[in-house]
C-alpha positions as CSV (number, residue, x, y, z in Angstrom):
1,X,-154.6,78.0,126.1
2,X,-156.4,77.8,129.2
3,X,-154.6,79.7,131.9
4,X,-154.1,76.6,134.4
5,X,-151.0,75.1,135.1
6,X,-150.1,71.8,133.8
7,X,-151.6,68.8,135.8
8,X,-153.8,71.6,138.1
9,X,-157.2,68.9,137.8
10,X,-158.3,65.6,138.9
11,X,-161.8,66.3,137.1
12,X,-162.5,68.9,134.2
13,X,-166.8,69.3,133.5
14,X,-167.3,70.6,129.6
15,X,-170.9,70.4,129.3
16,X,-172.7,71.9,125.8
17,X,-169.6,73.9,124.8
18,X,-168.5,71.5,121.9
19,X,-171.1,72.0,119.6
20,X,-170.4,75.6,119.2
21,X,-166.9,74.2,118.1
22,X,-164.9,73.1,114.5
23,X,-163.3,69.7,114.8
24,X,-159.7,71.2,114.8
25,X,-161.1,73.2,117.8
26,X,-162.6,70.4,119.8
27,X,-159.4,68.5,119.4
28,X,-157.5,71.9,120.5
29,X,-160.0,71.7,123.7
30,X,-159.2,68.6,124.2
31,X,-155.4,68.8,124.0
32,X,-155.6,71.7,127.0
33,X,-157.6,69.4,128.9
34,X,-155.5,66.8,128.7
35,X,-152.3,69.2,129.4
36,X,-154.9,70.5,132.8
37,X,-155.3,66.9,133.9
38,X,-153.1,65.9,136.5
39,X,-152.2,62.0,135.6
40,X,-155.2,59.5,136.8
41,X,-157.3,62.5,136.0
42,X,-160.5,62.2,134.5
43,X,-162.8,64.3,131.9
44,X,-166.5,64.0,131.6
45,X,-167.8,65.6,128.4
46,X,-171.1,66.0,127.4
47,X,-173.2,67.6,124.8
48,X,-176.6,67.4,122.9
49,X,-176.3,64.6,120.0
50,X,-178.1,64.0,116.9
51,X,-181.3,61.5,117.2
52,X,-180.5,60.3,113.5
53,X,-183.9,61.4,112.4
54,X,-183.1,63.8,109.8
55,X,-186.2,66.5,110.6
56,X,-186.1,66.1,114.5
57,X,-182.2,67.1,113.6
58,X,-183.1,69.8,112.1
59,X,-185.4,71.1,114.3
60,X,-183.0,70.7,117.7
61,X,-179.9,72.4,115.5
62,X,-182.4,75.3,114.8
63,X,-183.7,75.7,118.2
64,X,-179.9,74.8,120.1
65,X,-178.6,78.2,117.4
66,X,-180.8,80.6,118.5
67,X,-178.7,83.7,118.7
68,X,-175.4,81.4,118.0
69,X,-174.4,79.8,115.0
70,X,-175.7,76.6,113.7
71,X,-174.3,73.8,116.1
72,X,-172.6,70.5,115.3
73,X,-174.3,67.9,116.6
74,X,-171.5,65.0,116.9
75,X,-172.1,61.6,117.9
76,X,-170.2,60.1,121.6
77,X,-168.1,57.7,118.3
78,X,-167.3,61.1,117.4
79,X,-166.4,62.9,120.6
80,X,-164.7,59.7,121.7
81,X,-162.3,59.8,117.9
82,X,-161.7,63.9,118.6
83,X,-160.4,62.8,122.3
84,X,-158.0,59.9,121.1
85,X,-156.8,62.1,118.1
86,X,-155.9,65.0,120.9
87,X,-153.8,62.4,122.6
88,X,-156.4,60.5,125.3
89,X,-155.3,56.6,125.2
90,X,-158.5,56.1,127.6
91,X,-161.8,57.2,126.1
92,X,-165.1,55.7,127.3
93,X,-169.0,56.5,126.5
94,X,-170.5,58.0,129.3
95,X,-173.7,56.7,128.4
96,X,-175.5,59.7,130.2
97,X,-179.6,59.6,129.7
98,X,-180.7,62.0,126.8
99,X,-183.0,65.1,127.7
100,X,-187.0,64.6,127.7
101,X,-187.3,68.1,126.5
102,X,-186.2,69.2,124.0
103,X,-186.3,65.7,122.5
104,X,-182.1,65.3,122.3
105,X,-180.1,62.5,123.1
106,X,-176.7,63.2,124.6
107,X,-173.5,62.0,123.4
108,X,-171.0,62.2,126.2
109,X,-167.6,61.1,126.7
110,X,-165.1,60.2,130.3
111,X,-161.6,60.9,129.3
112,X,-158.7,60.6,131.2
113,X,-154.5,60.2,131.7
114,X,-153.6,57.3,133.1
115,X,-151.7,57.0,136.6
116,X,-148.9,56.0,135.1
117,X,-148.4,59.1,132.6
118,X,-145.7,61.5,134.0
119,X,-147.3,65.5,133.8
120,X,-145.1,65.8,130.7
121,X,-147.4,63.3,128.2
């Protein structure tokens, strides 16, 4: 659990963490966010993505799991399915620009509670 009170953010920033993680893990992240985000609050989440060619894949996992293990690249469809399982009834692609070196594209994701939501969803 993070150690933050329920409803303690407008904004939460996870940048390149999620590829180090499991699926049951990401949606675990993304149910602690959700419990951080005050209602109205938003979530920008972004990480390197796969390029759908399978060498240049296979390149950026080996280079991104230097001295980590091997990363999963997921797509934003994929982030954006992890965030609605965890409980996120608004989940948008950020459509943030992919890197010019190394040649990745990001997937990234805005996530958020609604206004209306009391603390307790």
């Amino acid at each position: 659990a993070l150690p933050f009170a329920d409803g303690a953010f407008n904004l939460v920033l996870c940048g390149h963490l999620v590829k180090h993680l499991d699926d049951d893990d990401v949606r675990a992240l993304f149910i602690e966010v959700r419990r951080v985000l005050e209602p109205g609050g938003l979530a920008l989440v972004w990480e390197f993505g796969p390029t759908g060619h399978r060498a240049l894949d296979a390149w950026n996992a080996r280079t991104l799991s230097t001295g980590v293990r091997r990363p999963r690249l997921r797509s934003t469809k994929t982030l954006r399915r992890l965030a609605e399982e965890a409980g996120f009834t608004f989940a948008r692609d950020a459509d943030l620009r992919p890197f010019l070196l190394p040649p990745i594209p990001r997937a990234s994701i805005l996530i958020g509670r609604p206004p209306s939501e009391g603390s307790e969803g």
